[in-house]
C-alpha positions in Angstrom: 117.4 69.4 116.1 121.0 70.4 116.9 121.2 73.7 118.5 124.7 75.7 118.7 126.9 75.7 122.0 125.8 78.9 123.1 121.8 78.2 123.0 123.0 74.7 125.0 124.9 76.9 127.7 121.4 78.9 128.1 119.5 75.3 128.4 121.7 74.6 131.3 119.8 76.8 133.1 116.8 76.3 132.4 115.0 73.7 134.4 112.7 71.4 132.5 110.9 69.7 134.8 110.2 73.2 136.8 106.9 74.8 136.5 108.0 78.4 136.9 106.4 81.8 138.6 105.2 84.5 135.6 108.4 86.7 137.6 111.5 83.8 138.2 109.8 82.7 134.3 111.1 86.2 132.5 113.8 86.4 134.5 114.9 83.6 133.1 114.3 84.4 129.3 116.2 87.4 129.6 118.9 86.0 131.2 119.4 83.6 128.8 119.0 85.7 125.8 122.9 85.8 124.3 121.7 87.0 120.8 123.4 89.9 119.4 120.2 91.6 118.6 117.5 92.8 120.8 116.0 88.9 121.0 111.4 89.2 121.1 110.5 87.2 124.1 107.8 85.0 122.9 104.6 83.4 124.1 103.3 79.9 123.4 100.3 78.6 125.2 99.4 74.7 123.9 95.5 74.7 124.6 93.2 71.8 125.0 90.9 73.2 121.7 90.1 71.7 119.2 90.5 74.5 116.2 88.3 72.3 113.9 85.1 73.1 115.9 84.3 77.0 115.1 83.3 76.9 118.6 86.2 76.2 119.8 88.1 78.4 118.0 90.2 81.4 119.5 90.5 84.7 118.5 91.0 88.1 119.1 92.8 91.3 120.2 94.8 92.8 123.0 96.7 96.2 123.8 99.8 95.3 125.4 100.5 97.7 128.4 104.0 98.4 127.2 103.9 97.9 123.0 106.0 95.3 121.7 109.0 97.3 121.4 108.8 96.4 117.1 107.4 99.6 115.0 104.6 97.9 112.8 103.6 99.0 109.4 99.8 99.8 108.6 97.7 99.2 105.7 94.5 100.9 105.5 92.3 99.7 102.6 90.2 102.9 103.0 87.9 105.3 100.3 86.3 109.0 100.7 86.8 110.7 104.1 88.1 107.8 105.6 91.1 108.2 103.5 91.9 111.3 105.2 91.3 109.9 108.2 93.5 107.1 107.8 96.4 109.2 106.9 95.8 111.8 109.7 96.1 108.9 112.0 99.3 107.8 110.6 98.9 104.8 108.3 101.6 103.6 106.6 99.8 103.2 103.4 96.3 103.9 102.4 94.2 103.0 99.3 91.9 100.7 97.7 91.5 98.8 94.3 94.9 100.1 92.8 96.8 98.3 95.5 95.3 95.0 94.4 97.7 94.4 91.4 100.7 95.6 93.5 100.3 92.8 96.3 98.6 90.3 93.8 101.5 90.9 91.0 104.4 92.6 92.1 104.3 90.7 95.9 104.2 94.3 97.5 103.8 93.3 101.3 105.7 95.7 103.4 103.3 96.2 106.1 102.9 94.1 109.1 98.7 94.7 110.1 96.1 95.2 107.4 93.0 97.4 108.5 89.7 97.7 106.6 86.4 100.0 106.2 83.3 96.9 106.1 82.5 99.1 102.6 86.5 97.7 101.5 86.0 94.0 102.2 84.5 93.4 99.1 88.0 94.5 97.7 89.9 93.0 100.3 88.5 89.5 99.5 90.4 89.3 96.0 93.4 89.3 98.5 92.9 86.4 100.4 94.8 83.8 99.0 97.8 86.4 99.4 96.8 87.8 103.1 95.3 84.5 104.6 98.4 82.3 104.0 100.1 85.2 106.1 97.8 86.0 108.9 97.2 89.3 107.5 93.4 89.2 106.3 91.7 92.0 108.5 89.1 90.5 110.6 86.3 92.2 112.7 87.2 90.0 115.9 90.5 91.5 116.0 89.1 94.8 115.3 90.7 95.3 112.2 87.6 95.8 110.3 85.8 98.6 111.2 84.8 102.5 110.6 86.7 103.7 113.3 90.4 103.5 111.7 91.7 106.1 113.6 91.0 104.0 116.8 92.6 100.5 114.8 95.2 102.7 114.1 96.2 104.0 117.1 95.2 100.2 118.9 98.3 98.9 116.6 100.8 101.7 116.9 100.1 101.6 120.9 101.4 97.7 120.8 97.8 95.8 120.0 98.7 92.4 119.3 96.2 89.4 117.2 96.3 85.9 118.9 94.7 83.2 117.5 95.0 79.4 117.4 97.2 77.6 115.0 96.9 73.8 113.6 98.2 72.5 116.6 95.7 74.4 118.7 98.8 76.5 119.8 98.6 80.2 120.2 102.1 82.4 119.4 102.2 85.8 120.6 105.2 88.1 121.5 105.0 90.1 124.3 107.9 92.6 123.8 111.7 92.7 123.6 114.6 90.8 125.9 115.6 94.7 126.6 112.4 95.5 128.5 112.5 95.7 131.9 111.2 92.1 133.9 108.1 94.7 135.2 107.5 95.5 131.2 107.5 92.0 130.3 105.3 90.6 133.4 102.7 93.4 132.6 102.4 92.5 129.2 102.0 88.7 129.5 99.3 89.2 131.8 97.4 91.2 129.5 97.5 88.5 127.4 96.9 85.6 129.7 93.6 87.6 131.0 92.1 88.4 127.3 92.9 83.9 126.7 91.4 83.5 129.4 88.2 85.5 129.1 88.2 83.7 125.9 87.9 80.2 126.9 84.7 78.7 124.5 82.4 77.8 126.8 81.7 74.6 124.9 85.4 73.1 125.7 85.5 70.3 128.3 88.7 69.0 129.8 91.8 71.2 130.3 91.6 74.9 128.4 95.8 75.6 129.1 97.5 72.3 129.4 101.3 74.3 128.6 102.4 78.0 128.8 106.4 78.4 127.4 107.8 81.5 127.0 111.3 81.9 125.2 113.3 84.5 123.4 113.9 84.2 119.6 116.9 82.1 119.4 117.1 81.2 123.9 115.6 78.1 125.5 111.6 77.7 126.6 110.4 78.6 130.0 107.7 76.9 130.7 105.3 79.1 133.4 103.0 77.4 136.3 99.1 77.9 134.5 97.6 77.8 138.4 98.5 81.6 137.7 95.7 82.2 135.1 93.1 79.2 136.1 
């Protein structure tokens, strides 16, 4: 892959054979960020599960200390009171059945984090082939099925972020914006690294974090020591 002469300046700094400290790591990233926009630093941690096994799969949920500096769009597929509720909250967009045709037929999808009553799911389910494909299928482990959508709500608003593994047993997370301070940023991918951590299956032999990169959008990876978080 040929990369542009600006994103090769950054890699000149980078060390590749360096295992770097969670601190020197960010530093890095946000030195090396030369985007015009406000790059998201980015998180990919290459695990040692196999996602074919159900028991070794990973998933799940974590408020990130400082947000992730991007306002995110909420669906709430919602009837009766928790309508209301859903709106007092501040949801995006709240309904039920109507909304089916809208996403199925007209491609309607400007939200970023779908959130259902267990009573909804039923409805929700005809979506699937549209919401799976895009990571967007509510999901009790994240907590994005539940009764309590004023809690979801205010979870996701706050800076609550989904990780789960990929195909290549790789889990992608951001954990905020190259204009966060380095404090921000350190805070926030610890909060992550302790929630993977926690959820190491207990059936998985053999190394559970064999890499840990972090990068900004278009900037080099920084690859971070894992001692930190065994």
């Amino acid at each position: 892959m040929k990369h542009g002469k600006k994103y090769n300046e950054a890699a000149k700094q980078v060390d590749r054979a360096t295992l770097y400290d969670p601190a020197d790591a960010v530093a890095l990233v946000k030195k090396t960020a030369t985007a015009k926009f406000d790059e998201t630093v980015e998180l990919h941690i290459r695990t040692g599960c196999d996602g074919r096994h159900a028991e070794e799969q990973i998933r799940g949920a974590v408020v990130l200390p400082h947000g992730t500096g991007k306002t995110v769009r909420v669906l709430v597929f919602a009837k009766g009171d928790k309508v209301n509720e859903a709106e007092a909250a501040g949801a995006d967009f709240v309904g039920g059945d109507e909304l089916i045709p809208k996403i199925q037929n007209e491609g309607w999808l400007d939200f970023d984090v779908v959130v259902a009553t267990p009573d909804m799911m039923g409805v929700v389910g005809r979506l699937g082939k549209v919401l799976g494909p895009k990571g967007l299928m509510p999901n009790p482990k994240a907590g994005t099925v539940t009764m309590d959508v004023t809690k979801a709500i205010n979870d996701i608003k706050a800076g609550k972020i989904e990780y789960r593994l990929d195909k290549s047993n790789i889990v992608h997370c951001p954990i905020g914006k190259v204009s966060f301070s380095e404090e921000q940023l350190v805070d926030n991918l610890k909060a992550i690294m302790d929630a993977i951590v926690k959820a190491k299956p207990a059936s998985l032999k053999g190394t559970y974090l064999k890499s840990i990169t972090i990068s900004s959008t278009m900037g080099p990876g920084v690859k971070v020591n894992t001692i930190k978080y065994l």
